[in-house]
C-alpha positions as CSV (number, residue, x, y, z in Angstrom):
1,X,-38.4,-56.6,18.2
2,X,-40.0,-58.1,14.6
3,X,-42.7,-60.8,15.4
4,X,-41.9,-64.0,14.0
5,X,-45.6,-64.5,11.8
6,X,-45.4,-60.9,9.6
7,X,-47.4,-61.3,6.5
8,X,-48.2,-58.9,4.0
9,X,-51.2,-57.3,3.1
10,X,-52.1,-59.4,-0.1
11,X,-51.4,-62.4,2.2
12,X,-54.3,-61.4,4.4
13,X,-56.9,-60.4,2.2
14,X,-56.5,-63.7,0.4
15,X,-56.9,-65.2,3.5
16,X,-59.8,-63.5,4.6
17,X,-61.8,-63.2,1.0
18,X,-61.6,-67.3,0.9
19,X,-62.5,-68.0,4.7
20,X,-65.4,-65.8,3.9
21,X,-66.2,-67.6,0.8
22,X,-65.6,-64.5,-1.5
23,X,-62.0,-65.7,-3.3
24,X,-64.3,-67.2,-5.6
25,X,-67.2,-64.9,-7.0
26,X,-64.4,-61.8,-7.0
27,X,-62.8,-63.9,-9.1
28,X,-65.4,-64.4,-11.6
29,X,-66.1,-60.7,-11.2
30,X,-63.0,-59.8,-12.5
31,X,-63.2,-62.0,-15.3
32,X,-66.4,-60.7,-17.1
33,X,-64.5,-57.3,-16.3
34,X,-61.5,-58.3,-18.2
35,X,-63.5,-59.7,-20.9
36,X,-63.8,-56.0,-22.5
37,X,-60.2,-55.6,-22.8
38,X,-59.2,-59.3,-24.4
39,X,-62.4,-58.9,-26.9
40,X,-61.8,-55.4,-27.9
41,X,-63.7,-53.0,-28.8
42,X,-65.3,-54.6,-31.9
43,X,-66.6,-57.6,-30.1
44,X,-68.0,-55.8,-27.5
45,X,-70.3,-54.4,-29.8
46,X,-72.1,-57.8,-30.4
47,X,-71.4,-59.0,-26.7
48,X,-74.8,-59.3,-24.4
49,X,-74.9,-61.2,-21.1
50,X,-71.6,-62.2,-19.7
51,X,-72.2,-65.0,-16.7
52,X,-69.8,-67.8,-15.4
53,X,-70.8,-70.7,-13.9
54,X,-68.9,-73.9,-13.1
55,X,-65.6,-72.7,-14.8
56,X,-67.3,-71.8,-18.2
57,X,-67.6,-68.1,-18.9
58,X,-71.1,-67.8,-21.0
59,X,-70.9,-65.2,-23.2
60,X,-73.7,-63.7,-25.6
61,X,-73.2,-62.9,-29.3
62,X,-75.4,-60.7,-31.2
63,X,-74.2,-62.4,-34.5
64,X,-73.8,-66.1,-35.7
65,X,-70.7,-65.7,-38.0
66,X,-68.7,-63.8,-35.1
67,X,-69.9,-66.7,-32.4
68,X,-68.2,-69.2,-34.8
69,X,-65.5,-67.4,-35.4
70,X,-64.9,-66.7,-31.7
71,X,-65.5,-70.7,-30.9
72,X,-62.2,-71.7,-32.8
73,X,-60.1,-69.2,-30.5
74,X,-62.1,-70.1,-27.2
75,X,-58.7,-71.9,-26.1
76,X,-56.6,-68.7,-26.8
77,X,-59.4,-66.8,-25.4
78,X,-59.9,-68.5,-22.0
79,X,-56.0,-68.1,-21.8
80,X,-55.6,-64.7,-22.0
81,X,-58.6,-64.5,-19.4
82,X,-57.3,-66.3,-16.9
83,X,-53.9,-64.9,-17.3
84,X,-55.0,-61.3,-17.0
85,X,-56.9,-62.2,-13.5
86,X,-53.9,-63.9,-12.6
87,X,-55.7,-67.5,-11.6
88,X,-57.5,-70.4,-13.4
89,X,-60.9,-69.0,-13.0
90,X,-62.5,-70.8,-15.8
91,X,-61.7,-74.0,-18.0
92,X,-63.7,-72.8,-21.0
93,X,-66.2,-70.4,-22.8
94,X,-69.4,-70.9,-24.4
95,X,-70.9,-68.4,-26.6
96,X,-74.6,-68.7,-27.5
């Protein structure tokens, strides 16, 4: 006899991670994780502190000329971001 109230796995740790209050901050975890992988390799080599804070992923640049560059793409950027953690963790980024 199947129960009538199955649910998966994922179901349930979604569940539990945002009763807990945790849906959130793994979420921004996972963002400044994926951050590597959508800069590549030669960004990361001017990239210092990553934080996020009210939707805006703050991320430091060693060097003024890439920090303007990456400005104009912050759209394209925050995009790609959000889409690789599979939510909308952040509404924007602000390199200083």
């Amino acid at each position: 006899m199947r129960r009538q109230r199955e649910k998966d796995i994922t179901t349930l740790m979604n569940e539990f991670l945002r009763s807990q209050g945790l849906e959130t901050p793994l979420l921004e975890y996972r963002i400044k994780e994926a951050w590597p992988e959508v800069a590549g390799e030669a960004i990361m080599r001017y990239t210092g502190e990553l934080s996020v804070k009210n939707g805006v992923l703050n991320v430091q640049i060693k060097s003024a000329p890439l920090r303007q560059n990456l400005s104009m793409s912050q759209s394209i950027l925050t995009k790609k971001l959000n889409e690789m953690v599979g939510a909308q963790v952040i509404n924007s980024i602000r390199f200083y």
